[in-house]
Gaussian input, Z-matrix of N, CA and C with variables (Angstrom, degrees):
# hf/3-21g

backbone

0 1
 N
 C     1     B1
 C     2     B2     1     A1
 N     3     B3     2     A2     1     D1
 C     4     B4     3     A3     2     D2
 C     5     B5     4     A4     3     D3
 N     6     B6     5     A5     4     D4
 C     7     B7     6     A6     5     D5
 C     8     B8     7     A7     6     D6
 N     9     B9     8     A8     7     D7
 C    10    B10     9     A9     8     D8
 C    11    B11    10    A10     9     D9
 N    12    B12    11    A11    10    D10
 C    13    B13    12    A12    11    D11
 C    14    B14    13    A13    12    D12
 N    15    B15    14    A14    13    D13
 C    16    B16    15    A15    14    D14
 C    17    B17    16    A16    15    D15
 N    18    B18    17    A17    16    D16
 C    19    B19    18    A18    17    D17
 C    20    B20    19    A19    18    D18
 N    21    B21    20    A20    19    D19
 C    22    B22    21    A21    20    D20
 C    23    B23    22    A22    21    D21
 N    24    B24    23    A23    22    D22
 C    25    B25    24    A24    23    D23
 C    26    B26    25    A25    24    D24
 N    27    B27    26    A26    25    D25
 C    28    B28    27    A27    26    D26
 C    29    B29    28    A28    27    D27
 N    30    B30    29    A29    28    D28
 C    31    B31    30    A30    29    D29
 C    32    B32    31    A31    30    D30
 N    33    B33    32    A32    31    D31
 C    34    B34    33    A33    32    D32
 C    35    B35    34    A34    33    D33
 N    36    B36    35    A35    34    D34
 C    37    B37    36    A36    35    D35
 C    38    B38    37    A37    36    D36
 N    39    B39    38    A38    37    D37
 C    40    B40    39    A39    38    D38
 C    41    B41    40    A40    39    D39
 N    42    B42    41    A41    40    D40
 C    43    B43    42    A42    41    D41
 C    44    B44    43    A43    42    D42
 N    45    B45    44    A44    43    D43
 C    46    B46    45    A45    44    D44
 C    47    B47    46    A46    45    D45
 N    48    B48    47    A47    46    D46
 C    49    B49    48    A48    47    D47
 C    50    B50    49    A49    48    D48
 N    51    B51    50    A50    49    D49
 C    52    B52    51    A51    50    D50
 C    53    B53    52    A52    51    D51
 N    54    B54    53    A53    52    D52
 C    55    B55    54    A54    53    D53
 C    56    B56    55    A55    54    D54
 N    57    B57    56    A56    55    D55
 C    58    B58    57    A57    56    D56
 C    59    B59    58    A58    57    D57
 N    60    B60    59    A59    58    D58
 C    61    B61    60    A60    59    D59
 C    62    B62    61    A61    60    D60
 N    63    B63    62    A62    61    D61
 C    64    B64    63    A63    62    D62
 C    65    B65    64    A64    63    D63
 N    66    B66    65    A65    64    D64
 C    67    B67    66    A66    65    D65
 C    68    B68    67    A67    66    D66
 N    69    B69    68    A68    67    D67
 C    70    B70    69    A69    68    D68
 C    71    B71    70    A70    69    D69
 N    72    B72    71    A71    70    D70
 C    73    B73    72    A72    71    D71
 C    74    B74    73    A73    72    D72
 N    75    B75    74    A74    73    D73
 C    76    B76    75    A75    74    D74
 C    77    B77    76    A76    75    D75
 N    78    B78    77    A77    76    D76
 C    79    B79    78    A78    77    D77
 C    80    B80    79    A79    78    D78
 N    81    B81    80    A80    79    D79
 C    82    B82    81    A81    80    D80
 C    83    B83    82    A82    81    D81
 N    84    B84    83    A83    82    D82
 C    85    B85    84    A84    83    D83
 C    86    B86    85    A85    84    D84
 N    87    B87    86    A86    85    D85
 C    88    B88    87    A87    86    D86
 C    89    B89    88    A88    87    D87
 N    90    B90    89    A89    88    D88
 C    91    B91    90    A90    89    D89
 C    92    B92    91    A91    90    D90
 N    93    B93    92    A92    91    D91
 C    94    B94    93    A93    92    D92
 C    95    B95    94    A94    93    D93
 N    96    B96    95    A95    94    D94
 C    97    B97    96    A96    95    D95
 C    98    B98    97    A97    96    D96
 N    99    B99    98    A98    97    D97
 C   100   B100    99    A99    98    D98
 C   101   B101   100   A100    99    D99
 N   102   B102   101   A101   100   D100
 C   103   B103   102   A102   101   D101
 C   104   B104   103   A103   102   D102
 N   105   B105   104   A104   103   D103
 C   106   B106   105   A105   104   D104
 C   107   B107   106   A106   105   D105
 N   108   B108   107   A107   106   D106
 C   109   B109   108   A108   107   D107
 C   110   B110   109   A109   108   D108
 N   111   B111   110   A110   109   D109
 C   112   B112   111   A111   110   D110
 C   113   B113   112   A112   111   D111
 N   114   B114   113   A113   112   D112
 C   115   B115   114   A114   113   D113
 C   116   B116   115   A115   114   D114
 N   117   B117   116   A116   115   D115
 C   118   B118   117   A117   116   D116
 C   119   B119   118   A118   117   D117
 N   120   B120   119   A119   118   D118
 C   121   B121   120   A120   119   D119
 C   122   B122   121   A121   120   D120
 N   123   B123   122   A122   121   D121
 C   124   B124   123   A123   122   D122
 C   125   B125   124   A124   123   D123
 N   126   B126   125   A125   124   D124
 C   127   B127   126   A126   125   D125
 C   128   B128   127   A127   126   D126
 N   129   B129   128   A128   127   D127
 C   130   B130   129   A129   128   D128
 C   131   B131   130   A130   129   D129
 N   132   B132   131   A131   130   D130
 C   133   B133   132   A132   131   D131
 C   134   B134   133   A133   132   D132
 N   135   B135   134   A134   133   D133
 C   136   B136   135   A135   134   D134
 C   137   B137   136   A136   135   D135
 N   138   B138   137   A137   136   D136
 C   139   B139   138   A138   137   D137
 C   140   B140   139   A139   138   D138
 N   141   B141   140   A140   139   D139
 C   142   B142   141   A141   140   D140
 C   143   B143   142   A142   141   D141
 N   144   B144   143   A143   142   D142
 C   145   B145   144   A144   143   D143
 C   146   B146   145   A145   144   D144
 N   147   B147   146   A146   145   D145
 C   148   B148   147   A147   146   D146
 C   149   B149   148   A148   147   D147
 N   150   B150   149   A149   148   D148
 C   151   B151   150   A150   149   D149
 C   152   B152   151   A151   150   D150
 N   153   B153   152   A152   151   D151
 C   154   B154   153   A153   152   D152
 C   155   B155   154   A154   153   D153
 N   156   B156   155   A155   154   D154
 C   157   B157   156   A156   155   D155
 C   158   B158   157   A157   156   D156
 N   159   B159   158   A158   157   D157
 C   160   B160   159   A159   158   D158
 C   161   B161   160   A160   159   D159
 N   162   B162   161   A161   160   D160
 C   163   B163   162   A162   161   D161
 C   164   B164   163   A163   162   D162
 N   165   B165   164   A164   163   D163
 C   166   B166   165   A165   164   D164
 C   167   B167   166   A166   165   D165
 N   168   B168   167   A167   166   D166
 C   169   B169   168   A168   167   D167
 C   170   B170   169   A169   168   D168
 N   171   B171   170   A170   169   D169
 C   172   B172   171   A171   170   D170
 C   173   B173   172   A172   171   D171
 N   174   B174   173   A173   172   D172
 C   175   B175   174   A174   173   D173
 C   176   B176   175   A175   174   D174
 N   177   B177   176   A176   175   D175
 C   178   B178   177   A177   176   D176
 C   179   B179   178   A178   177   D177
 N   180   B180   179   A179   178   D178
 C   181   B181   180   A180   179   D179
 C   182   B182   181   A181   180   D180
 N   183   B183   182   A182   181   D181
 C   184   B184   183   A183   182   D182
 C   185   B185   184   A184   183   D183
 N   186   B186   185   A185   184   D184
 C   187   B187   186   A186   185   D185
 C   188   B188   187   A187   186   D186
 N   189   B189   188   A188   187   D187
 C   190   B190   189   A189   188   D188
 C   191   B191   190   A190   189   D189
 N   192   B192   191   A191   190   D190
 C   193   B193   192   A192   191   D191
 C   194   B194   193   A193   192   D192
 N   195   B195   194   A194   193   D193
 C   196   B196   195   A195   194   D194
 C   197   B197   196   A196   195   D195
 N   198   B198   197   A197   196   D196
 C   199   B199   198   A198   197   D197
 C   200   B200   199   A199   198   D198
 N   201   B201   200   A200   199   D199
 C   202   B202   201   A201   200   D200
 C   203   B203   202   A202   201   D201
 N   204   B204   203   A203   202   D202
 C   205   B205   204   A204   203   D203
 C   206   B206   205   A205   204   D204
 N   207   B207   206   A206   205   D205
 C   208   B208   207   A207   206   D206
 C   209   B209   208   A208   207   D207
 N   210   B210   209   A209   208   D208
 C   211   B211   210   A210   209   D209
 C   212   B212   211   A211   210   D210
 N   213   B213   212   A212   211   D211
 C   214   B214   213   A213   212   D212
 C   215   B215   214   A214   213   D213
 N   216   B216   215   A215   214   D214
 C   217   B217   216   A216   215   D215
 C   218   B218   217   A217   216   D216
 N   219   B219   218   A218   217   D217
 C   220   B220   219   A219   218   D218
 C   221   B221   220   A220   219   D219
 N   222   B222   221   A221   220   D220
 C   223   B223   222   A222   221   D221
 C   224   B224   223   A223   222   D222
 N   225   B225   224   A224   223   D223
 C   226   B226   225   A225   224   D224
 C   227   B227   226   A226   225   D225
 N   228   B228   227   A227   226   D226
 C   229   B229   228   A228   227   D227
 C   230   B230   229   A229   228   D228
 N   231   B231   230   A230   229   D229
 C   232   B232   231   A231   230   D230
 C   233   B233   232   A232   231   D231
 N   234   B234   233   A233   232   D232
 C   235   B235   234   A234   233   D233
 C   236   B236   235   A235   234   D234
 N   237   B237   236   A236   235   D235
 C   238   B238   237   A237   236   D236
 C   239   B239   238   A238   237   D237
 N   240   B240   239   A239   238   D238
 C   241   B241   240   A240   239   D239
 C   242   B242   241   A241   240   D240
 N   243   B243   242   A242   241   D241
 C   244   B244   243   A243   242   D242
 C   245   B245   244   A244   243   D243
 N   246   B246   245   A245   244   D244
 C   247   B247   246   A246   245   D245
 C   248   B248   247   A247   246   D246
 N   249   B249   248   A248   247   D247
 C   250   B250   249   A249   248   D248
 C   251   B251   250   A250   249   D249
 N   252   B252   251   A251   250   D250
 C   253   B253   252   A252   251   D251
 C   254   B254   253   A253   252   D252

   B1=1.4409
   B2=1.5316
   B3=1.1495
   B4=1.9781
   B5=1.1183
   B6=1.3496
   B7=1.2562
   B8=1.5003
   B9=1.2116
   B10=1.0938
   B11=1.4086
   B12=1.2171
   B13=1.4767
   B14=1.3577
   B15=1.4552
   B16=1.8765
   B17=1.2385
   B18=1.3334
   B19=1.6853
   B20=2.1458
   B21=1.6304
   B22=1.7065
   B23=1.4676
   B24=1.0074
   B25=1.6485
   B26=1.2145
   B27=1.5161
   B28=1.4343
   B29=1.4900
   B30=1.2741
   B31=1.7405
   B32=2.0680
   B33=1.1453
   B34=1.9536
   B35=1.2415
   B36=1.0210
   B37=1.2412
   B38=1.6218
   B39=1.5003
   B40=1.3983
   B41=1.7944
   B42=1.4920
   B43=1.2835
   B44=1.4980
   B45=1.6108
   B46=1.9288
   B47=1.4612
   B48=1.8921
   B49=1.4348
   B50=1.6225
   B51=1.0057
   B52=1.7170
   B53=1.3777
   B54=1.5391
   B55=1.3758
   B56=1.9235
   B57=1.3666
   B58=1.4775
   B59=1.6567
   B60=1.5799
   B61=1.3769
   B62=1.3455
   B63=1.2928
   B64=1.6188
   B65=1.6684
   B66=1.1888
   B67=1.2745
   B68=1.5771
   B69=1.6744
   B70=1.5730
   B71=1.8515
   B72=1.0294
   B73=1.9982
   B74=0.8710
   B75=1.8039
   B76=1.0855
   B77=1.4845
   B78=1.9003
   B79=1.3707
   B80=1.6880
   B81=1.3581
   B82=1.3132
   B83=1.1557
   B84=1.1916
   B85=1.6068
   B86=1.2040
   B87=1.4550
   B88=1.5040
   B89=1.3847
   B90=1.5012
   B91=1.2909
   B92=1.5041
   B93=1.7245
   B94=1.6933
   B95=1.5238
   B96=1.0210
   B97=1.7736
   B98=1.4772
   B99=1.2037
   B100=2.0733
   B101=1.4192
   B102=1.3190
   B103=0.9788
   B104=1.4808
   B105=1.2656
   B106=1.5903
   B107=1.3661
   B108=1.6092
   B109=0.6758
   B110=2.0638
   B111=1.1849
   B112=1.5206
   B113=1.5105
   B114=1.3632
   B115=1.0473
   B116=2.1824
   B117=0.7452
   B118=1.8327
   B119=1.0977
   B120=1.0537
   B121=1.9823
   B122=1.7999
   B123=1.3431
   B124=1.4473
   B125=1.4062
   B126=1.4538
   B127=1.4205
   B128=1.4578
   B129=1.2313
   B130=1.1492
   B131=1.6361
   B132=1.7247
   B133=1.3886
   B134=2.1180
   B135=1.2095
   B136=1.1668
   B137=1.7968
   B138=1.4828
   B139=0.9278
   B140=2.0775
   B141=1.2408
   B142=1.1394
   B143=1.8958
   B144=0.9311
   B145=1.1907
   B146=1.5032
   B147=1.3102
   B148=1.7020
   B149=1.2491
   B150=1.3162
   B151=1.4244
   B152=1.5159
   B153=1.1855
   B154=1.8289
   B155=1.5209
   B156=1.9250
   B157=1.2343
   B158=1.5330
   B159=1.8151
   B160=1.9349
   B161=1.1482
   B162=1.8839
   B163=1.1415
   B164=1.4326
   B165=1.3044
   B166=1.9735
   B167=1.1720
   B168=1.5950
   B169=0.7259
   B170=1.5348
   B171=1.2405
   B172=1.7714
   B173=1.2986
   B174=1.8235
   B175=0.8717
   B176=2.2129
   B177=1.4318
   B178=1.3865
   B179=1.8117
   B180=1.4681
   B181=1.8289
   B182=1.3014
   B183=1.2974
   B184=0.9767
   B185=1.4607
   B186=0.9879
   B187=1.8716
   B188=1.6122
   B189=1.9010
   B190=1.4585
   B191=1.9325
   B192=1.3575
   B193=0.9810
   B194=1.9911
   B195=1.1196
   B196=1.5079
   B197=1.6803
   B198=1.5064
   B199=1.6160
   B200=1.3499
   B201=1.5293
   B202=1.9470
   B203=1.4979
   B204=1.3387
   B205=1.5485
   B206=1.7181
   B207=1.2357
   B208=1.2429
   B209=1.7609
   B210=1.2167
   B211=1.4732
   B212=1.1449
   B213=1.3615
   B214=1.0978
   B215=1.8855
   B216=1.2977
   B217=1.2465
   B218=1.4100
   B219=1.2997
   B220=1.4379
   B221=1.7128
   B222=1.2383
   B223=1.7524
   B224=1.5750
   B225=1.3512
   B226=1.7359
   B227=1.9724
   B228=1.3734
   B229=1.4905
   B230=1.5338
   B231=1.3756
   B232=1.3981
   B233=1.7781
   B234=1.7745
   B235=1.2359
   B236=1.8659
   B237=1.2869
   B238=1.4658
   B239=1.2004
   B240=1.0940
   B241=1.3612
   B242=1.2889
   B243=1.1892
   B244=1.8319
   B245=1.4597
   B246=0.9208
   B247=1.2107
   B248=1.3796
   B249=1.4826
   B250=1.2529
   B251=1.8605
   B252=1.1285
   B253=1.3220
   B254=1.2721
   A1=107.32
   A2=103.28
   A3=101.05
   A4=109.49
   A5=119.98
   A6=121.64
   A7=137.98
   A8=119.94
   A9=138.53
   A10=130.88
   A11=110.14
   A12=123.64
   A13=102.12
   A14=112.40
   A15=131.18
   A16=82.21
   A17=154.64
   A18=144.26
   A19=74.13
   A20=120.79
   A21=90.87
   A22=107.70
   A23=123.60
   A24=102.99
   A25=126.54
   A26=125.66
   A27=131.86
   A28=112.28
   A29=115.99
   A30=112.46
   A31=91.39
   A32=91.48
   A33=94.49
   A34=98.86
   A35=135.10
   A36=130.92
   A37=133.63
   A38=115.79
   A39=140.46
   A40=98.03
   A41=117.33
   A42=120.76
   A43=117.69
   A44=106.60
   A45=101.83
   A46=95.73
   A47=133.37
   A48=105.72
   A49=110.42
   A50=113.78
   A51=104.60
   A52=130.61
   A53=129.48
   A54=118.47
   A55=96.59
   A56=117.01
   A57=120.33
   A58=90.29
   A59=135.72
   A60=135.21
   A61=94.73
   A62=103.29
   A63=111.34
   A64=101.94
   A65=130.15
   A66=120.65
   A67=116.21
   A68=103.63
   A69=94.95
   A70=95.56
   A71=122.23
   A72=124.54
   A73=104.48
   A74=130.45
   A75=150.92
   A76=120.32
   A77=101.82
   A78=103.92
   A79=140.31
   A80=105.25
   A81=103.12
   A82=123.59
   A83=130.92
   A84=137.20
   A85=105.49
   A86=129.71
   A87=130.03
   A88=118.43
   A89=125.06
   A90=126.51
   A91=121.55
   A92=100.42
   A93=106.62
   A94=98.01
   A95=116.37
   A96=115.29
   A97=108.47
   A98=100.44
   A99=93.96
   A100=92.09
   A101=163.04
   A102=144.99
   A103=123.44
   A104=106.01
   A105=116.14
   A106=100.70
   A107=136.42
   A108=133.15
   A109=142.49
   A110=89.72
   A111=108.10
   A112=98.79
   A113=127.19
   A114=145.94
   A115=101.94
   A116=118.48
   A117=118.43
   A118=100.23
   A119=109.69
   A120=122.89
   A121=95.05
   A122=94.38
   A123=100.12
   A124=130.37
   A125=125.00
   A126=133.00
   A127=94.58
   A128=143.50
   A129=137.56
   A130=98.39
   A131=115.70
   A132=142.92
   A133=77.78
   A134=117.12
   A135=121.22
   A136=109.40
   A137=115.47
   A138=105.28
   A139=139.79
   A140=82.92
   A141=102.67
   A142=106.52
   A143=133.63
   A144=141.23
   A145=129.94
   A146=85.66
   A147=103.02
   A148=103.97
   A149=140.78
   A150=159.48
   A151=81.54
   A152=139.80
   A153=127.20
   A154=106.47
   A155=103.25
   A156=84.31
   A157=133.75
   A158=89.25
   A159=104.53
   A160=103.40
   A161=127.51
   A162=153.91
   A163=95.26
   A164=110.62
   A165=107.21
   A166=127.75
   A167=106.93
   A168=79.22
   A169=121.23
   A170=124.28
   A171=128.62
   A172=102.76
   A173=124.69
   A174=117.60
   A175=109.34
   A176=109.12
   A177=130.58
   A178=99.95
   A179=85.51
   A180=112.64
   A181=104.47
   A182=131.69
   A183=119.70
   A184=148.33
   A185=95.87
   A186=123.02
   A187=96.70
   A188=108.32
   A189=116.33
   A190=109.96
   A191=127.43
   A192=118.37
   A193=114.40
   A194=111.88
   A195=121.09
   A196=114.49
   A197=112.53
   A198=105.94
   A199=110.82
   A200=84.93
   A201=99.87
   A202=117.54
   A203=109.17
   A204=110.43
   A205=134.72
   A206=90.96
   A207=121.51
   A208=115.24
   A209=86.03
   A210=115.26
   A211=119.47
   A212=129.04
   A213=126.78
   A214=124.77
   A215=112.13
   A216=102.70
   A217=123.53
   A218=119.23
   A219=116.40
   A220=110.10
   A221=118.24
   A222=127.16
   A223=91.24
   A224=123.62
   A225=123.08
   A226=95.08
   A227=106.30
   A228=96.93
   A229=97.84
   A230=150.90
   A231=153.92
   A232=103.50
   A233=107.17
   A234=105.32
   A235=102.09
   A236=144.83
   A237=126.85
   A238=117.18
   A239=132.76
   A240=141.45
   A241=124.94
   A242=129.93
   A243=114.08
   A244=118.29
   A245=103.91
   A246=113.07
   A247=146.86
   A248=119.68
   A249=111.11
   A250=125.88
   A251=111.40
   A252=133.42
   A253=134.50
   D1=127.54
   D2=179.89
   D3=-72.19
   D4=168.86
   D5=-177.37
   D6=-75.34
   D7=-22.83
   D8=130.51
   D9=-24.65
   D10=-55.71
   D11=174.43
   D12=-51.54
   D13=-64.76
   D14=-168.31
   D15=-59.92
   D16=-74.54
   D17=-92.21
   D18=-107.78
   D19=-36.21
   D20=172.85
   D21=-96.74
   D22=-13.86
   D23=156.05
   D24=-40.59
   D25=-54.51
   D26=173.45
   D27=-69.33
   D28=-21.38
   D29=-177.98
   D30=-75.39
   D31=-34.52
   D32=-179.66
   D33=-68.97
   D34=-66.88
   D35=172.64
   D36=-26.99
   D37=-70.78
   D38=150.84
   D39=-17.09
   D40=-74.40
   D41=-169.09
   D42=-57.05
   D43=-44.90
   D44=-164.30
   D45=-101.96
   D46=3.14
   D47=-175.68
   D48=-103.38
   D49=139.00
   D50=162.52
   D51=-68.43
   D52=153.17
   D53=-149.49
   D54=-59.16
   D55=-32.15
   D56=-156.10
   D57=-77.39
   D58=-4.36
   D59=-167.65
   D60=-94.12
   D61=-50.68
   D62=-169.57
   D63=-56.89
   D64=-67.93
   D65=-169.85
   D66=-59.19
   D67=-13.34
   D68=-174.64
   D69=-86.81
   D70=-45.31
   D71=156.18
   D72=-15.38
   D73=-82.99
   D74=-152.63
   D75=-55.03
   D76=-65.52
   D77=149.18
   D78=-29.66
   D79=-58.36
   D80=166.62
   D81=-59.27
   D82=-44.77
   D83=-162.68
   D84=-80.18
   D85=-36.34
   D86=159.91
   D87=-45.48
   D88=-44.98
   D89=-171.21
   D90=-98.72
   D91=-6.18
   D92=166.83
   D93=-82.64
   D94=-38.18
   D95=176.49
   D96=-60.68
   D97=-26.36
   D98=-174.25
   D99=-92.88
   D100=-3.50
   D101=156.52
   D102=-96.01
   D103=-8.71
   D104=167.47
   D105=-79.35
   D106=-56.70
   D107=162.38
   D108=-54.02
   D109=-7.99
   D110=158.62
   D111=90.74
   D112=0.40
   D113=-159.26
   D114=-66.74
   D115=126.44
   D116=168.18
   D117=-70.87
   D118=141.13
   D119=171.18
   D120=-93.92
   D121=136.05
   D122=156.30
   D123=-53.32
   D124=145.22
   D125=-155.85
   D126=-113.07
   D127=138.17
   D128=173.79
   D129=-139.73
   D130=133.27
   D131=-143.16
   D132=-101.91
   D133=152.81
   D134=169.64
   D135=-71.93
   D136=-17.30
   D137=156.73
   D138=-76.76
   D139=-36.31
   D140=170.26
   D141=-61.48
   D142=-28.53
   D143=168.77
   D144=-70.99
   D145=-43.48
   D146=161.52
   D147=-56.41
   D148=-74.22
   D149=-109.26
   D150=-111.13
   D151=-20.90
   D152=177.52
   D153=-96.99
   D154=-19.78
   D155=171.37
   D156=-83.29
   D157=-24.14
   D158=176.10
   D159=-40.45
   D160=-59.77
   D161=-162.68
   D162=-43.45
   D163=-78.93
   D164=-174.79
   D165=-47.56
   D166=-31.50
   D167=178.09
   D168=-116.44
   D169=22.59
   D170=145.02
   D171=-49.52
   D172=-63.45
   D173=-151.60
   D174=-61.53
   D175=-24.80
   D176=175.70
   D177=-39.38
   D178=-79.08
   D179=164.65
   D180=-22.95
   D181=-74.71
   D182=170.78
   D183=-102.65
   D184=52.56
   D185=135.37
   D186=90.18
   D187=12.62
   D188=-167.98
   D189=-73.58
   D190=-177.02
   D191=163.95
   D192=61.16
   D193=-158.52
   D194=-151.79
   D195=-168.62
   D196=91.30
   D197=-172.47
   D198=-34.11
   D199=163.09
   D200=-171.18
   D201=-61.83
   D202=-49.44
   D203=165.16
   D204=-37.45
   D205=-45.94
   D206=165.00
   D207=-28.69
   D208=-92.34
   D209=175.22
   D210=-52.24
   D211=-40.43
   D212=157.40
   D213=-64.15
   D214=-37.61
   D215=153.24
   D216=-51.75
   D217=-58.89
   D218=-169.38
   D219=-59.27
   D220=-26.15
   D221=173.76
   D222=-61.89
   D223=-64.64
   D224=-162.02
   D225=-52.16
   D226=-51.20
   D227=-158.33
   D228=-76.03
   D229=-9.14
   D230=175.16
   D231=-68.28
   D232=-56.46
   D233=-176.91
   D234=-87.77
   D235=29.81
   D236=174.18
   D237=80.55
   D238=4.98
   D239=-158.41
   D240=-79.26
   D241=115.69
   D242=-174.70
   D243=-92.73
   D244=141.48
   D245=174.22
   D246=-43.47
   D247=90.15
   D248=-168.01
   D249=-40.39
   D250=152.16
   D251=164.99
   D252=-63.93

């Protein structure tokens, strides 16, 4: 697919998905590529899961990082992006 093609797919994208769509897209398409690519997905232990979540959220606690909205706005206004509806 040329690039062009991809670069308005993602402008289609950007406009009709919600931030929680986009990561569920994203997710998938990352891990159909890692198995096309033969690639192992990382294994994560329920502990190990725990222990990233303590992490966020101390770091939350303390006042680290930038709500989700946020950030995702500031990504739309970096790449031109209008604002969904």
């Amino acid at each position: 697919m040329s690039t062009t093609a991809l670069s308005g797919l993602l402008e289609y994208l950007y406009s009709t998905l919600s931030p929680s769509n986009m990561r569920w897209v994203g997710e998938h398409l990352i891990e159909r590529a890692s198995q096309k690519e033969g690639l192992p997905l990382k294994h994560y232990s329920k502990e190990e899961m725990n222990a990233m979540l303590d992490q966020a959220e101390a770091n939350f606690e303390a006042g680290l990082g930038i709500p989700d909205e946020e950030a995702w706005d500031e990504l739309d206004k970096e790449h031109n992006i209008p604002e969904a509806v």
